[in-house]
SEDO-31571 format. One line per 10 residues: number of its first residue (from 1); for each residue y, x negated, z of N, C-alpha, C. Coordinates in steps of 0.05 Angstrom, whole numbers, plus 32768, in hexadecimal, padded with zeros to 4 digits. Layout:
BEGIN
NUM) Y:X:Z:Y:X:Z:Y:X:Z ~ ... .
This chain:
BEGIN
1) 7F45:818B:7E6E:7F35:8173:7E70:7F1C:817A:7E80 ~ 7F08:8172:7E72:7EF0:8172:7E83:7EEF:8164:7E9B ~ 7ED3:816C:7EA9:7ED1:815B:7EC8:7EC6:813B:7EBE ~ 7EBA:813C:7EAB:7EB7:811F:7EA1:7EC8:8117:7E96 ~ 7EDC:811F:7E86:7EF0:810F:7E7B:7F03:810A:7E97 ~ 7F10:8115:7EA9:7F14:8114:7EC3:7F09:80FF:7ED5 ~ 7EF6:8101:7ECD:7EEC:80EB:7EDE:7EE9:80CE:7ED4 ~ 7EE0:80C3:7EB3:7EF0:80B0:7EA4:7F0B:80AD:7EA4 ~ 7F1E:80BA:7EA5:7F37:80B6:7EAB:7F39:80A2:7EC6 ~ 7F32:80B3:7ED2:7F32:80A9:7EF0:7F2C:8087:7EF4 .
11) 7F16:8085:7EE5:7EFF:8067:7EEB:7F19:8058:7ED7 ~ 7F1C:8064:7EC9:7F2E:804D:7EBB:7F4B:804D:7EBA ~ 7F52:805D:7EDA:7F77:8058:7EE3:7F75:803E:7EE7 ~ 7F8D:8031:7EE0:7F8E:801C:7EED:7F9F:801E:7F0D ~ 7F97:8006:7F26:7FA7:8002:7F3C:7FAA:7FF4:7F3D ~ 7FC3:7FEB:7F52:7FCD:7FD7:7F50:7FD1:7FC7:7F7A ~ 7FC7:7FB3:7F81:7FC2:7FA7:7FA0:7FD3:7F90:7FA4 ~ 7FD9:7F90:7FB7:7FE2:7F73:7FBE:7FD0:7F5C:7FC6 ~ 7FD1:7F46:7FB4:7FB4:7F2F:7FAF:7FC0:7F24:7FC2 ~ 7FB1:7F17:7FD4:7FA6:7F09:7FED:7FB4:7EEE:7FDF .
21) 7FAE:7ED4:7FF4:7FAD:7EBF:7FE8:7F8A:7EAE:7FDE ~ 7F7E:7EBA:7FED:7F62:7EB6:7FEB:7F56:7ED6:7FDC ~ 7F39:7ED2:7FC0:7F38:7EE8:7FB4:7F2F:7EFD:7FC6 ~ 7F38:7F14:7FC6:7F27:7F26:7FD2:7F3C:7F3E:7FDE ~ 7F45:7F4E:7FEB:7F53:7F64:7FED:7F67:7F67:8010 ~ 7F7C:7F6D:800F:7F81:7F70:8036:7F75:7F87:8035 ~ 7F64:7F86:804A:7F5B:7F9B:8052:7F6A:7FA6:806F ~ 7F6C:7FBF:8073:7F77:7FD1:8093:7F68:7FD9:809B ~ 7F5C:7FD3:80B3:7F52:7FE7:80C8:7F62:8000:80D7 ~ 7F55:8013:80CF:7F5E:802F:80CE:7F53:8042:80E1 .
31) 7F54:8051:80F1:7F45:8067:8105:7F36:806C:80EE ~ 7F30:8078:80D3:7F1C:8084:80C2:7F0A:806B:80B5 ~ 7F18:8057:80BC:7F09:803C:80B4:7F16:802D:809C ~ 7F0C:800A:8096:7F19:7FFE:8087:7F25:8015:8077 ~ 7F3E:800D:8061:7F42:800F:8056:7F52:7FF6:8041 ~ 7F51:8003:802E:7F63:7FE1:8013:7F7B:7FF2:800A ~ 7F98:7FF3:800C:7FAC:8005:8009:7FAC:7FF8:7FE0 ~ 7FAF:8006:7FD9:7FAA:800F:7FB2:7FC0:8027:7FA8 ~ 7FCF:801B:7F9C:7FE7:8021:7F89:7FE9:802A:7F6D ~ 7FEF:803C:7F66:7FE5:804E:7F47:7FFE:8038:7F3B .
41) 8016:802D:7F45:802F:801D:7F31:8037:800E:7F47 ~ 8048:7FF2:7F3C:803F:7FD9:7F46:805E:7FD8:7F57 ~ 806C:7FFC:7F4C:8085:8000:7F60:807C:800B:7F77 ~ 806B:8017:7F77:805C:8022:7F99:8053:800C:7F9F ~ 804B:7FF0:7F9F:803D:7FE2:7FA5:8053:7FCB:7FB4 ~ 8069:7FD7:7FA8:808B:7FC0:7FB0:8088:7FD2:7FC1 ~ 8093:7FEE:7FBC:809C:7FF5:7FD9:808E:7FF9:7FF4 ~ 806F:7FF6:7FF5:8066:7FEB:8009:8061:7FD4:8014 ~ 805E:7FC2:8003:805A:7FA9:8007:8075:7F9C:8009 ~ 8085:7F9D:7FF7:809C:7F8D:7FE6:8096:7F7C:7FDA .
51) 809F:7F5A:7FCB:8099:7F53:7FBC:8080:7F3D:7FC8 ~ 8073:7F40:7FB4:8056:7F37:7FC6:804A:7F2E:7FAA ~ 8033:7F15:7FA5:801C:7F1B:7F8E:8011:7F30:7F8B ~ 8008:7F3D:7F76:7FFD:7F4F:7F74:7FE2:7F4C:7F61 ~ 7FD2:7F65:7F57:7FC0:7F63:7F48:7FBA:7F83:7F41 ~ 7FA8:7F89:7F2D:7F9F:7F95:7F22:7F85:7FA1:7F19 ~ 7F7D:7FB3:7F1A:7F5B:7FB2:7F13:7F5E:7FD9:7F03 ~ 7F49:7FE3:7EF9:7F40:8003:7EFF:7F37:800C:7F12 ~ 7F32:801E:7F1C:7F21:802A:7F2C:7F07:802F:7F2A ~ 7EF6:802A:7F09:7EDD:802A:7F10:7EDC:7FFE:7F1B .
61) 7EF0:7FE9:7F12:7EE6:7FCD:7F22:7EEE:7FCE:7F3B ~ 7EFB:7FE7:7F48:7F06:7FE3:7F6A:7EEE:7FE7:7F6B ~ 7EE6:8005:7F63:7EC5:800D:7F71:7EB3:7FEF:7F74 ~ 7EAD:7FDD:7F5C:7E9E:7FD0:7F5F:7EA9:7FB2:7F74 ~ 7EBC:7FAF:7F78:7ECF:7F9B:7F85:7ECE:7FA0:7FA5 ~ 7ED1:7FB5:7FA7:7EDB:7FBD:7FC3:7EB9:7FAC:7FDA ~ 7EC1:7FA2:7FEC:7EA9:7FA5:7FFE:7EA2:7FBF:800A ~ 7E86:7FC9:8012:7E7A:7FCC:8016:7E83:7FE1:8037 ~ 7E8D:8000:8034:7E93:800A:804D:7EB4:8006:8044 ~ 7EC4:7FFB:8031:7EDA:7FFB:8035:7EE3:800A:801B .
71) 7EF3:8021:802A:7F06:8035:8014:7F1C:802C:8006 ~ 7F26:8037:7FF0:7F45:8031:7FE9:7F5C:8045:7FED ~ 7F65:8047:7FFB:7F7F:805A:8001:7F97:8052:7FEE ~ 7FA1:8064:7FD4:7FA5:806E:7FBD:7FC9:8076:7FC7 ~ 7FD6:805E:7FC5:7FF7:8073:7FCC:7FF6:8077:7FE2 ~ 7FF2:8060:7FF8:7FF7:806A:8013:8018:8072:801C ~ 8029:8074:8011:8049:8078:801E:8052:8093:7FFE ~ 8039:8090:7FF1:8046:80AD:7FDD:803D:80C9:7FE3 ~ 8042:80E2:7FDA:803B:80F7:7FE0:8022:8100:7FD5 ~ 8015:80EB:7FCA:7FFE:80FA:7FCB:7FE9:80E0:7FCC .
81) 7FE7:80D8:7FE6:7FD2:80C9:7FE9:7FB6:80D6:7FEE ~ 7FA1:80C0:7FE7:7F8B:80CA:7FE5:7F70:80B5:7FE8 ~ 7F5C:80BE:7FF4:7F4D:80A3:7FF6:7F36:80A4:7FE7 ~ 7F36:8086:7FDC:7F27:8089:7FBF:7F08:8077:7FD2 ~ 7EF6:808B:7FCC:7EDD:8081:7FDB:7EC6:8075:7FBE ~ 7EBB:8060:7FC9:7EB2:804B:7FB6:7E93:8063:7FB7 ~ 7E89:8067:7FD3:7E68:8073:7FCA:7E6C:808F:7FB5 ~ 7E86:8097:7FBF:7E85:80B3:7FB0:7E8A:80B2:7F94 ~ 7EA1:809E:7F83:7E9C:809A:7F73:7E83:808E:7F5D ~ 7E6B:8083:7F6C:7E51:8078:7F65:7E46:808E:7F65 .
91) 7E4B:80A0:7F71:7E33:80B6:7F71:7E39:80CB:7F58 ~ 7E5D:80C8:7F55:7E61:80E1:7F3B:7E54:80D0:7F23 ~ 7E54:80A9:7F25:7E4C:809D:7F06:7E32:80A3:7F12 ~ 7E23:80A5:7F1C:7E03:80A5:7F1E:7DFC:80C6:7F10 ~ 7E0D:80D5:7F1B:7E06:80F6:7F0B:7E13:80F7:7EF4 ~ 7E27:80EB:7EEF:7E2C:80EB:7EC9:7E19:80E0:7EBA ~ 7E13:80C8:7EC8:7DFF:80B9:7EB5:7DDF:80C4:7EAE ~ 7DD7:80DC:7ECE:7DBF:80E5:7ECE:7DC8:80F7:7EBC ~ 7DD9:810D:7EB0:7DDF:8124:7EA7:7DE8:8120:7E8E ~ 7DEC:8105:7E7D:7DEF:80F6:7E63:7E0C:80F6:7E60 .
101) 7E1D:80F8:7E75:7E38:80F3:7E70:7E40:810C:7E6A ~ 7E38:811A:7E78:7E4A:813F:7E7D:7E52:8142:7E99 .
């Protein structure tokens, strides 16, 4: 797979959060800063949360969803967590789009 197809994959995983009662995301304050805890399956999302509302989006509408300074931490209780940063993903669509989608 290419680094662009890789990276469309990516924008269009879906995750899965536990919805608030009011719209908008729980956010954690973290020593590395906010973070929004984001679940690849809606069974990682039981076993941290347990049964809770939930919701759904991709990762390129987190990017655009998320406020402003706040990350998404990806599988926080699985083995391979990871933190999905909103500027850094804008910057790989800003160089695909300058480079025609290579």
């Amino acid at each position: 797979m290419s680094r662009s197809e890789r990276m469309a994959a990516l924008r269009s995983a879906r995750l899965y959060f536990q919805r608030p009662d009011e719209p908008g995301f729980f956010v954690s304050a973290t020593e590395e800063g906010p973070v929004v805890p984001v679940f690849t399956s809606c069974e990682a999302l039981g076993l941290f949360a347990g049964p809770c509302g939930w919701a759904s989006t991709t990762v390129a509408d987190l990017v655009e969803l998320l406020p402003e300074g706040v990350r998404a931490l990806v599988d926080p209780l699985g083995p391979r967590t990871f933190v999905l940063d909103a500027e850094l993903l804008e910057t790989m669509n800003t160089r695909r789009d300058d480079d025609g989608g290579a």
